[in-house]
Backbone bond lengths (Angstrom), bond angles and torsions (degrees), N, CA, C in turn:
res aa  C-N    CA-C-N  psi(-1)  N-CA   C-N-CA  omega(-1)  CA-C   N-CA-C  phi
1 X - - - 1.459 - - 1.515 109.21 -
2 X 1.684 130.67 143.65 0.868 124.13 -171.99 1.918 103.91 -127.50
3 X 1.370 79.31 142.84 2.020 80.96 -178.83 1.613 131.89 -49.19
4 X 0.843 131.33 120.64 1.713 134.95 167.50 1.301 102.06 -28.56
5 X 1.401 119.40 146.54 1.340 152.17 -161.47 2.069 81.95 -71.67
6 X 1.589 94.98 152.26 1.673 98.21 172.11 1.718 87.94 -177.77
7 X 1.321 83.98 161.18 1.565 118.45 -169.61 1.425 106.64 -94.44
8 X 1.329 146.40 118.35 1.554 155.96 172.74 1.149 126.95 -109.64
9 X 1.076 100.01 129.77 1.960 122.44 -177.16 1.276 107.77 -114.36
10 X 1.444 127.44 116.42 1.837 129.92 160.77 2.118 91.10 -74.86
11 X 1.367 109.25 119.55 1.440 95.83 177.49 1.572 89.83 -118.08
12 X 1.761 97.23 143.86 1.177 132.23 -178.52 1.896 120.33 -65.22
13 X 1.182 105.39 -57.91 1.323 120.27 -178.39 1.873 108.08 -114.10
14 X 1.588 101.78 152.79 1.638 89.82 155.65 1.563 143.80 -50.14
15 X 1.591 87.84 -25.07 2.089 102.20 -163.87 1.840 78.32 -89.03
16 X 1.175 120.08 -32.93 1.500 103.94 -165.00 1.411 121.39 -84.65
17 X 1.844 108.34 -9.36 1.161 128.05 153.85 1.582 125.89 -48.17
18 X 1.625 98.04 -56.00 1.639 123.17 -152.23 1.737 90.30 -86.50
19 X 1.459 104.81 -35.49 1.938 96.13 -177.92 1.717 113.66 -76.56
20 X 1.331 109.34 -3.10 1.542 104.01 -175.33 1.352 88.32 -105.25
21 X 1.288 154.98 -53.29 1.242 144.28 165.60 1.461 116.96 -35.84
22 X 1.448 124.88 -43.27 1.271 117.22 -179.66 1.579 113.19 -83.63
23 X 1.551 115.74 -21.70 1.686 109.28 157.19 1.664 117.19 -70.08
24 X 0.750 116.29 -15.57 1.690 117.07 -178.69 1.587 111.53 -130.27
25 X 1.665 112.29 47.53 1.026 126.01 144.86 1.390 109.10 44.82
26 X 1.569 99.42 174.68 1.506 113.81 -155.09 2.285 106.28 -73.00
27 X 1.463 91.00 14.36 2.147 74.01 165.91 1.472 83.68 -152.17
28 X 1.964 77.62 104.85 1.790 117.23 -176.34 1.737 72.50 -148.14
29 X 1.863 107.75 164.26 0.937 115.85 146.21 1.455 95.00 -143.91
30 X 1.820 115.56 172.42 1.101 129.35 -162.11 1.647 81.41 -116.07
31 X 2.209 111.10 139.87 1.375 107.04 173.53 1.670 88.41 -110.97
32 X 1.135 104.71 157.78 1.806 120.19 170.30 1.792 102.84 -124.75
33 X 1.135 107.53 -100.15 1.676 109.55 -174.55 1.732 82.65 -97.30
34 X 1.174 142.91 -33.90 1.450 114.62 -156.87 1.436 129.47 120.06
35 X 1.428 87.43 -53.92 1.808 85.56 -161.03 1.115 106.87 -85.59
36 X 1.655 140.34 39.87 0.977 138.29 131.41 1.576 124.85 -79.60
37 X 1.346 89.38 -51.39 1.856 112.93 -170.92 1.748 91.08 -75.41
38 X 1.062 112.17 -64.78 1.650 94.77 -159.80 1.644 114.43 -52.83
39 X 0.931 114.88 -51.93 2.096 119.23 174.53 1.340 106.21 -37.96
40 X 1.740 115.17 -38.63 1.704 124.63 -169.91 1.844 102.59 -61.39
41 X 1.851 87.19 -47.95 1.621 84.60 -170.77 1.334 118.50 -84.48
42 X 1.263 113.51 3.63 1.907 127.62 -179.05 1.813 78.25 -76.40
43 X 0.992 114.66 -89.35 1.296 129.90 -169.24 1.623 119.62 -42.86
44 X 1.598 120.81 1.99 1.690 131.57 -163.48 1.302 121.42 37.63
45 X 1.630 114.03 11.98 1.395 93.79 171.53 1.639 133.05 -63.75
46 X 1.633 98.70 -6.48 1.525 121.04 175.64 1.379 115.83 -117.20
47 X 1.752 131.42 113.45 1.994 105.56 -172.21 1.652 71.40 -123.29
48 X 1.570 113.44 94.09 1.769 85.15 178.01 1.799 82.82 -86.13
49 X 1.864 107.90 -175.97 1.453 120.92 161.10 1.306 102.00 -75.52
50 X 0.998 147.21 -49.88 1.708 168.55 168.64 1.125 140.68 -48.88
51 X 1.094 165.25 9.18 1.168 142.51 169.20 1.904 144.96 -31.61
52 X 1.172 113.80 127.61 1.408 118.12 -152.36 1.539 108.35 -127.26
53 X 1.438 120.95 109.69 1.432 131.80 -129.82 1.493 88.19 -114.70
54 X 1.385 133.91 99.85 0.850 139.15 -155.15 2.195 109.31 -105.58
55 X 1.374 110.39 2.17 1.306 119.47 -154.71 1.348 99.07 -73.77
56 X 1.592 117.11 -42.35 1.679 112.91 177.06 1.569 128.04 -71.95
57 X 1.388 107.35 4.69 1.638 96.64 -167.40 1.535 106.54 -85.28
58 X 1.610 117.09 115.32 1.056 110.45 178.77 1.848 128.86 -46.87
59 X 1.307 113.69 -36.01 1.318 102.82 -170.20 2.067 113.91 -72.81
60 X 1.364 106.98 -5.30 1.498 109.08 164.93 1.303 122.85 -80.50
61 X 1.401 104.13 16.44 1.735 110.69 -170.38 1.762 88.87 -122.09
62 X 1.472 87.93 170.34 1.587 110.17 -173.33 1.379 144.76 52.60
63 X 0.885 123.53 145.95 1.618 154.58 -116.92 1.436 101.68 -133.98
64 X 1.422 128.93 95.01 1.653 120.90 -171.87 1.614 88.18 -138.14
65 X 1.871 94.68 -170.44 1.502 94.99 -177.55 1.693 92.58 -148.95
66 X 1.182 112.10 107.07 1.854 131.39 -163.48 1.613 116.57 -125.57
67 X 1.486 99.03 118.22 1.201 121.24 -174.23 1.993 112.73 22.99
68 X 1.121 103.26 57.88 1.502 120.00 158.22 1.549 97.17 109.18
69 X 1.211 122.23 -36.06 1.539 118.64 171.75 1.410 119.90 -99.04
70 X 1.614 101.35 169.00 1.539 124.29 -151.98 1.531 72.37 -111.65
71 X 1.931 110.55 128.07 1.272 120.73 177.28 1.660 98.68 -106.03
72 X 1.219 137.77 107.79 1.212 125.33 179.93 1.966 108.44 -114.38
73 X 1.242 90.90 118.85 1.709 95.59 -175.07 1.228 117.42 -67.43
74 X 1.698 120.62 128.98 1.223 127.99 -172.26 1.528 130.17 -47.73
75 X 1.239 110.83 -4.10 1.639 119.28 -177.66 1.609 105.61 -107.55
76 X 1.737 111.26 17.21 1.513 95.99 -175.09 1.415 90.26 -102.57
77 X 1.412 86.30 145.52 1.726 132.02 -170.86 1.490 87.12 -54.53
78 X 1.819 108.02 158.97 1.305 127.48 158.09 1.200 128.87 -67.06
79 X 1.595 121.25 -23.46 1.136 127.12 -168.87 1.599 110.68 -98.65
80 X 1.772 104.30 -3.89 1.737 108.36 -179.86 1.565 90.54 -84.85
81 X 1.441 121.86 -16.29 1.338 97.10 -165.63 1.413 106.02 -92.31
82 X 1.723 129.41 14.59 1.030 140.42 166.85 1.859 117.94 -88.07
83 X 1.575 97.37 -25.01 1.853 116.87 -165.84 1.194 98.58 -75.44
84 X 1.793 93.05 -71.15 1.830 117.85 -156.25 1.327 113.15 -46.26
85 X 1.309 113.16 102.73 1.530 113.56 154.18 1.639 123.47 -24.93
86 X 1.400 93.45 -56.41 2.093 91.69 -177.37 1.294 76.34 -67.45
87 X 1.212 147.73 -132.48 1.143 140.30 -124.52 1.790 135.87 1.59
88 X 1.717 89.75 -58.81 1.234 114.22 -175.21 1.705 93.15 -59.01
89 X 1.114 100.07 -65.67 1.927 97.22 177.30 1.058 123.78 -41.71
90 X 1.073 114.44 -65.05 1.644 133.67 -172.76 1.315 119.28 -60.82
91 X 1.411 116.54 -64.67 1.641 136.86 177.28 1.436 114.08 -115.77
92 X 1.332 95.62 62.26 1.917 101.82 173.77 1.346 127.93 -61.52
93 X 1.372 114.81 5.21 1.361 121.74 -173.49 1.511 96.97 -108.28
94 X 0.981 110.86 -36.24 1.878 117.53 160.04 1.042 119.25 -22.11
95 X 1.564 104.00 -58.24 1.786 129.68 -147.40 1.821 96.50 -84.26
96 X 1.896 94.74 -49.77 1.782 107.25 -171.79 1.944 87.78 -50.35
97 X 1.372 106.24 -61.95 1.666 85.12 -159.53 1.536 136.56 -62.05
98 X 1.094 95.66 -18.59 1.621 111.06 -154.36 1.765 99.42 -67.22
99 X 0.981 109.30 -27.30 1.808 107.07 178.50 1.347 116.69 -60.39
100 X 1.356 107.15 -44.30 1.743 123.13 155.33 1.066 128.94 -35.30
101 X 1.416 118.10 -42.77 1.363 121.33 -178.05 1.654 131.91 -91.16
102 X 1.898 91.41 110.66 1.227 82.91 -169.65 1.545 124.66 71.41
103 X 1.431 109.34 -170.13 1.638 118.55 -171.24 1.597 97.96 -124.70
104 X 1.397 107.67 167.59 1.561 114.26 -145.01 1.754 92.07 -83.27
105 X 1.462 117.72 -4.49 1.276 101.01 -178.34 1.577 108.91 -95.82
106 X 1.535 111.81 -9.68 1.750 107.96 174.02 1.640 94.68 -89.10
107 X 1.652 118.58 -39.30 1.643 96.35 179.50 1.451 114.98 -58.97
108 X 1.400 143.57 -43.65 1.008 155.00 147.77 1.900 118.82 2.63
109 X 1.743 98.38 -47.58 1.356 94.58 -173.86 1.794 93.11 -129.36
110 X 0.982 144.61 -10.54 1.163 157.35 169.57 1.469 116.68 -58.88
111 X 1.617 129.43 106.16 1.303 149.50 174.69 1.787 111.85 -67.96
112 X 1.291 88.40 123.05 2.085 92.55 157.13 1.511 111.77 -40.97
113 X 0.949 122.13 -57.46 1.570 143.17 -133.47 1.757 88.44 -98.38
114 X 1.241 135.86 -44.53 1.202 139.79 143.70 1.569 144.20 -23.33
115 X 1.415 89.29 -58.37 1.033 122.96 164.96 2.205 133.07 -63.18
116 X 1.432 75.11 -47.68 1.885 104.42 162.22 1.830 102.45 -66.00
117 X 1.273 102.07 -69.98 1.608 105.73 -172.00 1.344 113.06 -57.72
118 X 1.371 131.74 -29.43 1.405 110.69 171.35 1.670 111.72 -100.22
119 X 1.072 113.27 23.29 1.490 106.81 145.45 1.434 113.00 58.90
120 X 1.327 133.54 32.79 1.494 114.07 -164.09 1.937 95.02 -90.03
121 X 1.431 117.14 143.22 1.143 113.48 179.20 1.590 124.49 -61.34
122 X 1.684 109.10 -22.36 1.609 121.92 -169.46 1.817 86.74 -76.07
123 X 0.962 135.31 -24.65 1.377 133.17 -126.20 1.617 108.09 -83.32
124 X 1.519 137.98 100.03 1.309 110.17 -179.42 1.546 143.77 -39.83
125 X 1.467 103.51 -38.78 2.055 100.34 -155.93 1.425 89.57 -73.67
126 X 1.682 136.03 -17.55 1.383 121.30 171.25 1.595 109.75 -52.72
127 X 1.561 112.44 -66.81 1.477 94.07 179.62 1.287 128.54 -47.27
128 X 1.529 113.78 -29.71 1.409 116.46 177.63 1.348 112.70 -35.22
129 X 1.703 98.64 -57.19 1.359 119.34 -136.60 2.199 83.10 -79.40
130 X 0.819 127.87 -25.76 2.025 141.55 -171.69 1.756 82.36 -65.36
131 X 1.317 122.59 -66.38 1.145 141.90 -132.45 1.742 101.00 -71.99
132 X 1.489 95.70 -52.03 1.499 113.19 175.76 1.749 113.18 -67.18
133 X 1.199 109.57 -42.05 1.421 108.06 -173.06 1.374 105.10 101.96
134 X 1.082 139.07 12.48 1.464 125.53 158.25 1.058 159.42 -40.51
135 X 1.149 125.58 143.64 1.642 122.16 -173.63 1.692 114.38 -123.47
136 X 1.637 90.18 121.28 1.216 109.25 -178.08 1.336 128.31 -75.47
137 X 1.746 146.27 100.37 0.977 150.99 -169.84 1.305 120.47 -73.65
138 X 1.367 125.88 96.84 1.913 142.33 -156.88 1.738 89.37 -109.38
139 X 1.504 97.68 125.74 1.701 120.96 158.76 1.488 104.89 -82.54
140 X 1.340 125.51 130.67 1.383 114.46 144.75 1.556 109.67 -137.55
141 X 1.387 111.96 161.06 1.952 106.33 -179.66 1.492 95.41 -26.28
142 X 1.566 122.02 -74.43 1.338 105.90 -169.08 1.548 143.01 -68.78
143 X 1.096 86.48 7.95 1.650 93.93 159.32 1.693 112.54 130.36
144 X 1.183 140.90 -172.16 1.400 127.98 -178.17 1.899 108.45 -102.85
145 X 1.312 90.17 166.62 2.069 107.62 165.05 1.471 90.34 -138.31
146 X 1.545 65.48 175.26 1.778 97.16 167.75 1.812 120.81 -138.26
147 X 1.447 101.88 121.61 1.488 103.44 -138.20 2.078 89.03 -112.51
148 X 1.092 114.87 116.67 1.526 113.65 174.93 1.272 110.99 -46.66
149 X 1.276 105.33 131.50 1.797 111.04 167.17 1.547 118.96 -41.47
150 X 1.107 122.78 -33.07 1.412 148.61 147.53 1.591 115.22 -19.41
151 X 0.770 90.50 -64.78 1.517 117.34 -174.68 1.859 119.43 -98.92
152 X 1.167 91.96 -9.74 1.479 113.25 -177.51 1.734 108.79 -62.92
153 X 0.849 90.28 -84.76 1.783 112.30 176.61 1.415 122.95 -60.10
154 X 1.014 118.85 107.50 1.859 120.21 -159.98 1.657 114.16 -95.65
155 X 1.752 105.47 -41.01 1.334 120.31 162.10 1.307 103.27 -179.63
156 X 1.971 101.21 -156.35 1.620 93.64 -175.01 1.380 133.28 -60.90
157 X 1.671 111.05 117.79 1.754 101.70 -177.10 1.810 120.01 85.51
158 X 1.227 90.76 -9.96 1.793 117.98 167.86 1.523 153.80 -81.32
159 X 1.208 117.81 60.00 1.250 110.95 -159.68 1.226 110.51 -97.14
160 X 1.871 123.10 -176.79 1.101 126.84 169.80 1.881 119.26 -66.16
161 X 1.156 122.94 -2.73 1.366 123.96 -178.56 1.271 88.47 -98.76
162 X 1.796 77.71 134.33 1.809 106.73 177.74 1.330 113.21 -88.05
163 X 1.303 120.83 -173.78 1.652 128.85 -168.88 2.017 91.41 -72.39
164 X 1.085 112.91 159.87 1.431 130.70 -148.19 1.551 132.73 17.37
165 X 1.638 104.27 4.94 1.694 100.48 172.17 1.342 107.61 -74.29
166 X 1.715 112.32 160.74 1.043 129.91 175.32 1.628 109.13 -113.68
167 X 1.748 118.67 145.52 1.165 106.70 -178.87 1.698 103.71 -105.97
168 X 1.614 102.59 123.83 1.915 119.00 -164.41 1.510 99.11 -84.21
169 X 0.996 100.99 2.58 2.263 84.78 179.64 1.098 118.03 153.46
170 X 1.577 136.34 146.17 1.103 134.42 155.37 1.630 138.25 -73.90
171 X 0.964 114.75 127.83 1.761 98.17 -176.98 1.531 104.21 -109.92
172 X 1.134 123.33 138.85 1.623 140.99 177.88 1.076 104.40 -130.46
173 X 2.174 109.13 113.84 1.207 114.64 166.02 1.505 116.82 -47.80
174 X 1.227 120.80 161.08 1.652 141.73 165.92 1.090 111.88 -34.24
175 X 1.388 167.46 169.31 1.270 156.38 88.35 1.416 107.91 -35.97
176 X 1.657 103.43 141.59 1.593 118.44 -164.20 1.602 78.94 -113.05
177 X 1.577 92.82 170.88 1.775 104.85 -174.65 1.520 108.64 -86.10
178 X 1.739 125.94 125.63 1.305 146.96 160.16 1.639 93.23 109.72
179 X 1.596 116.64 32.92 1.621 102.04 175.17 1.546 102.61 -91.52
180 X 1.198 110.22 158.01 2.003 124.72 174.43 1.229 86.81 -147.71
181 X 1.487 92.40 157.17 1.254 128.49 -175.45 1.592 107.22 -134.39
182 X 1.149 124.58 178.76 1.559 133.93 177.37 2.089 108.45 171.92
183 X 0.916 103.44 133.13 1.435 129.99 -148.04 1.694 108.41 -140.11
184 X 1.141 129.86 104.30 1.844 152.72 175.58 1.096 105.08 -141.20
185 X 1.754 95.26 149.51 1.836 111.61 153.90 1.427 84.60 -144.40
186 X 1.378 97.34 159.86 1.522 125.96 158.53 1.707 127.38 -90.33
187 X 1.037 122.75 87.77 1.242 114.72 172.91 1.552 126.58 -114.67
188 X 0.984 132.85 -166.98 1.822 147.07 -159.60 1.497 85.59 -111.15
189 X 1.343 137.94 -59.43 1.584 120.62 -164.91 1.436 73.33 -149.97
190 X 2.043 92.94 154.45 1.304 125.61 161.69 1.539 102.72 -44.29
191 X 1.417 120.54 134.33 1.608 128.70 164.66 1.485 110.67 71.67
192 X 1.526 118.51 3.42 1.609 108.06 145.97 1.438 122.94 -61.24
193 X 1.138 134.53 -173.00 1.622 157.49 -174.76 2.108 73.23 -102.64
194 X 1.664 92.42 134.08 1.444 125.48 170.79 1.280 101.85 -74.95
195 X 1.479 118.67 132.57 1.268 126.41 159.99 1.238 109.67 -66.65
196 X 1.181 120.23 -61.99 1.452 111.31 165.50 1.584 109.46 -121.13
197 X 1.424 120.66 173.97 1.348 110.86 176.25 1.498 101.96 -154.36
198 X 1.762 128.51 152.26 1.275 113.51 161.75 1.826 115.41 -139.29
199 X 1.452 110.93 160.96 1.075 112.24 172.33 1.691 120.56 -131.05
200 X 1.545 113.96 117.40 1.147 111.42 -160.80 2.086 109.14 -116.74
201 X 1.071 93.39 141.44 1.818 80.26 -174.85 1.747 99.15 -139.82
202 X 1.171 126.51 126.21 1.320 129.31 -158.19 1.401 110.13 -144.08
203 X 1.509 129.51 120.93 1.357 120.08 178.45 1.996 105.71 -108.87
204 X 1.252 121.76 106.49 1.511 118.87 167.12 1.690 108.78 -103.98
205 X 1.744 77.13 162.84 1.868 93.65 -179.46 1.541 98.49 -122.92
206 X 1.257 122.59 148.99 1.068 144.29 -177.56 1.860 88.95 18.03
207 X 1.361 109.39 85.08 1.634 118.23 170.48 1.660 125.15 68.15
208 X 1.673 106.24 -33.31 1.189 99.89 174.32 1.327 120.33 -117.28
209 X 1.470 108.28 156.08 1.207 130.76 -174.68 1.386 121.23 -32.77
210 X 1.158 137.32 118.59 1.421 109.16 155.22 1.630 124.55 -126.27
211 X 1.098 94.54 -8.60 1.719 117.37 147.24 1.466 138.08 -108.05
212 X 1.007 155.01 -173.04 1.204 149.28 167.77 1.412 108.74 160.94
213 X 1.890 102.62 107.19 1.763 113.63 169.73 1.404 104.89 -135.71
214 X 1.875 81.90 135.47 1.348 99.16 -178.95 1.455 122.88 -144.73
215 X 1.489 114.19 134.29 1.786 108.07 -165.63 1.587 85.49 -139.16
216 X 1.766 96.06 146.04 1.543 117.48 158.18 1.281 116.60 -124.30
217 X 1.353 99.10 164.21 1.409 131.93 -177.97 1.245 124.36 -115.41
218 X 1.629 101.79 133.98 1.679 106.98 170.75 1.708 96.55 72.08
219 X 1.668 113.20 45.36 1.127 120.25 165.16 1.630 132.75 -152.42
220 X 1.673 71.18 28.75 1.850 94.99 179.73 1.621 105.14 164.82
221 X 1.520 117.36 -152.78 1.305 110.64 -157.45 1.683 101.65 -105.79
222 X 1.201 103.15 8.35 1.771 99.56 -178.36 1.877 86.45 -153.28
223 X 1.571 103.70 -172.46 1.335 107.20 163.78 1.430 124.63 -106.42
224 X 1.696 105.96 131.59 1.679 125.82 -151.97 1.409 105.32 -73.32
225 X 1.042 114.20 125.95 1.945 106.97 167.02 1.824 91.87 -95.22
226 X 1.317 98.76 134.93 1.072 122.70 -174.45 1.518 110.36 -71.58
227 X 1.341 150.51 48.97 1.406 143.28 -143.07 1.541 102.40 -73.87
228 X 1.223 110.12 -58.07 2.095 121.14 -160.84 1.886 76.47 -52.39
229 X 1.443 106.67 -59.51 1.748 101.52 -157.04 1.777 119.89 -56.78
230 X 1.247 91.05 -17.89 1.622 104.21 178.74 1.856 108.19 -78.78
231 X 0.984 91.67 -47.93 1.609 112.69 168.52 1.163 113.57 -7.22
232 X 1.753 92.59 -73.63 1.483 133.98 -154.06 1.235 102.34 -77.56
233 X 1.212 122.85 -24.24 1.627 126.41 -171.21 2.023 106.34 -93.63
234 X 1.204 95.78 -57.72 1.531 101.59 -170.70 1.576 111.14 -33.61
235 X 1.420 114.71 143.38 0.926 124.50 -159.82 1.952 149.15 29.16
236 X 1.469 82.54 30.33 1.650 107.61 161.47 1.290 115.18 -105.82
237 X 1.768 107.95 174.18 1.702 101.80 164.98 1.597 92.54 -83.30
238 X 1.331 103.11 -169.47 1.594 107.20 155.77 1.291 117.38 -119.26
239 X 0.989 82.51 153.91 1.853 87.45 -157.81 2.049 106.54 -163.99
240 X 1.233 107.72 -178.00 1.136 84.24 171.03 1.874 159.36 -92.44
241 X 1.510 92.64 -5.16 1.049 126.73 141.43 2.082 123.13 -34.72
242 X 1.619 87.76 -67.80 1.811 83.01 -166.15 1.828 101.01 -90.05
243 X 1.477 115.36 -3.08 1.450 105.04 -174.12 2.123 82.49 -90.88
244 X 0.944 136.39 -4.44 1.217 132.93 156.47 1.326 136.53 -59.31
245 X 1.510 101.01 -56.37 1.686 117.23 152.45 1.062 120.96 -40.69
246 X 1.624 112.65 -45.77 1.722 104.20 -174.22 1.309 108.27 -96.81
247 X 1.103 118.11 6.79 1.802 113.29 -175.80 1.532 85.48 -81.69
248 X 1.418 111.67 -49.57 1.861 115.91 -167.56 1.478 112.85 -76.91
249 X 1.692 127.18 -8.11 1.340 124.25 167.57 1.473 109.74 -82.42
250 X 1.559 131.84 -16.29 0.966 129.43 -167.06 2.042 106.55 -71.33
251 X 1.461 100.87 -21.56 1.424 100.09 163.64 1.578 108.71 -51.26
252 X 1.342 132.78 -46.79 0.886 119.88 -155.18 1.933 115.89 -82.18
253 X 1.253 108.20 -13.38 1.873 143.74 -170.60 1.573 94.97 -78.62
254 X 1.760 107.60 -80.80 1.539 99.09 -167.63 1.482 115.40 -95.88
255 X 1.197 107.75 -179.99 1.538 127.32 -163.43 1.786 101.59 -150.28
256 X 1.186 127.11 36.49 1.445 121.78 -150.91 1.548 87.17 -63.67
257 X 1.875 89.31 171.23 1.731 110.59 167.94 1.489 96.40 -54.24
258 X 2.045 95.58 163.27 1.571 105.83 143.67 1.422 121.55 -137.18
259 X 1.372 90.47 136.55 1.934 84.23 -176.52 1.722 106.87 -132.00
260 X 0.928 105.76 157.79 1.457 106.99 158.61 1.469 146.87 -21.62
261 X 1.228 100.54 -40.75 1.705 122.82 161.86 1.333 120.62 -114.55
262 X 1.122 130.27 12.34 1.405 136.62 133.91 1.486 137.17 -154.50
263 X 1.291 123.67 71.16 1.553 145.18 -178.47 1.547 105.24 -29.73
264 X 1.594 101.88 141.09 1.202 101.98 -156.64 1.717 109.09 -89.54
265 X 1.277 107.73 2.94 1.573 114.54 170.55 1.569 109.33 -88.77
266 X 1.616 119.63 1.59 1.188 127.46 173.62 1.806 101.27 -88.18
267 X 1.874 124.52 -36.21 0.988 108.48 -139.07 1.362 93.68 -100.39
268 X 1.811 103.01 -20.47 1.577 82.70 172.01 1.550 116.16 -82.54
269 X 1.393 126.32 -9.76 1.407 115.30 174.59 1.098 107.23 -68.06
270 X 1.358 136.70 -18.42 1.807 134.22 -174.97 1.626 93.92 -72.63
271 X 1.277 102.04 -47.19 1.181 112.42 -169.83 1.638 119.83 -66.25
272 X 0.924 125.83 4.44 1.489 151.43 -175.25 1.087 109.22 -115.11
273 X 1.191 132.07 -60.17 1.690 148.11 175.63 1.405 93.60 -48.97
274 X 1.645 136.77 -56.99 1.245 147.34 -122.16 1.755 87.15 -88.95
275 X 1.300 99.90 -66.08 1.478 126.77 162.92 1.402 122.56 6.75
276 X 1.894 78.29 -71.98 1.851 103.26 -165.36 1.261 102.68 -70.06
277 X 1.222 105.54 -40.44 1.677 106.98 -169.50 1.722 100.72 -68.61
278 X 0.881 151.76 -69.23 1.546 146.16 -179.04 1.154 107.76 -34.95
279 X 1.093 135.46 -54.48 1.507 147.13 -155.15 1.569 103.34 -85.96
280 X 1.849 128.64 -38.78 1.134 128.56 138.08 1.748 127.36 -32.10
281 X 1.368 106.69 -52.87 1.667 113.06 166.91 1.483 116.97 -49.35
282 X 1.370 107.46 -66.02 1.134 114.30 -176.08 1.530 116.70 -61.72
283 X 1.650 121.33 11.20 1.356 118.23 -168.99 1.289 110.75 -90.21
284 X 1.666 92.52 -23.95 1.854 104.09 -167.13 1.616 102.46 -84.98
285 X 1.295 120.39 -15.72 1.332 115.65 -159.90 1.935 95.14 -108.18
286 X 1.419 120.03 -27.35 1.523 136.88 -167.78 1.583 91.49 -51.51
């Protein structure tokens, strides 16, 4: 099947983005890398009149490091978040996922900021982005915020950006001293969608906890912060005892789908298994 006829704009600036979307009304879509939007419009689930080519605007580019956060511009590729040194430093949960995603020819052309805005629940850099604590940087005519990852993601395909905003960047707090992280999914083949997936980021002092964040994927309609399981952990070592507790609080966290080809008393046990094992990693290094 091939996409419905549409009208295209390479736009220069953000405001020159957001004013051609707001003259041609609410069926515009915004392109980043694509491989979300283009498959949509192979398939017509999208016939906008519009399309609004967002790849040249310089201020969606680049990669800095500003007053305690890592500013990473919404048009950077999947595969920088495998390269970039700041990244790797800064947003190590970036770096853990991005190998996951997909095959090297969608990381290749495939945006962070893309990736965030369409929200798919299977999707890693969302949990990343839960896991890290981030704040999402939203353009609108009246001017920009910065919206917690938290608060970011509303449900499936849902975010906090409204009809013609654009999202200008990610920000990732600093890493504080003795934080780890650890990052899995479970899937059927390399570069499928994760049956389940998790992202965990934890800072301890002399063994115990004194932070602990954790979000999954592909276990509901957005990505889950794990709260009961965090609970259970804060202020212990880990060990095997409290990575027990939280494998068994996670009953209380998800609610996954159920379908036919994968029952949802299957997804939270993946999701338990997935768990233990990260939280095991992170025991040797805690």
């Amino acid at each position: 099947m091939k996409s419905p006829a549409f009208e295209y704009i390479r736009a220069e600036s953000v405001a020159g983005a957001m004013s051609a979307y707001a003259a041609a009304g609410d069926d515009v879509v915004y392109l980043a890398g694509g491989h979300s939007v283009v498959p949509s419009l192979a398939l017509r689930l999208q016939a906008p009149a519009l399309m609004i080519d967002l790849s040249e605007i310089a201020a969606l580019s680049g990669i800095s490091f500003q007053d305690g956060w890592l500013r990473i511009g919404a048009m950077t590729r999947h595969v920088q978040a495998i390269n970039d040194p700041l990244i790797a430093a800064q947003a190590p949960l970036f770096a853990a996922a991005a190998p996951f995603v997909a095959h090297p020819a969608i990381r290749n052309r495939g945006t962070l900021g893309g990736s965030l805005a369409h929200a798919d629940p299977a999707s890693e850099f969302p949990a990343a982005a839960v896991a890290m604590r981030v704040e999402l940087e939203i353009a609108s005519p009246k001017g920009t915020r910065r919206v917690p990852a938290d608060e970011f993601f509303l449900d499936i395909y849902e975010t906090a950006i409204e009809p013609g905003e654009i999202l200008l960047a990610i920000h990732v707090p600093s890493p504080v001293a003795g934080q780890v992280i650890g990052f899995d999914e479970i899937v059927r083949r390399q570069g499928d969608y994760a049956m389940v997936g998790a992202a965990v980021q934890a800072v301890a002092k002399d063994g115990v906890l004194e932070d602990i964040s954790i979000a999954l994927f592909s276990v509901g309609n957005r990505p889950t912060r794990a709260v009961a399981a965090q609970a259970a952990l804060m202020g212990r070592v880990i060990d095997d005892a409290s990575i027990a507790d939280a494998k068994a609080a996670l009953g209380d966290d998800l609610d996954p789908p159920d379908d036919l080809q994968f029952p949802a008393t299957m997804r939270l046990h993946l999701a338990r298994v997935l768990l233990g094992r990260i939280l095991a990693n992170l025991e040797a290094v805690a």
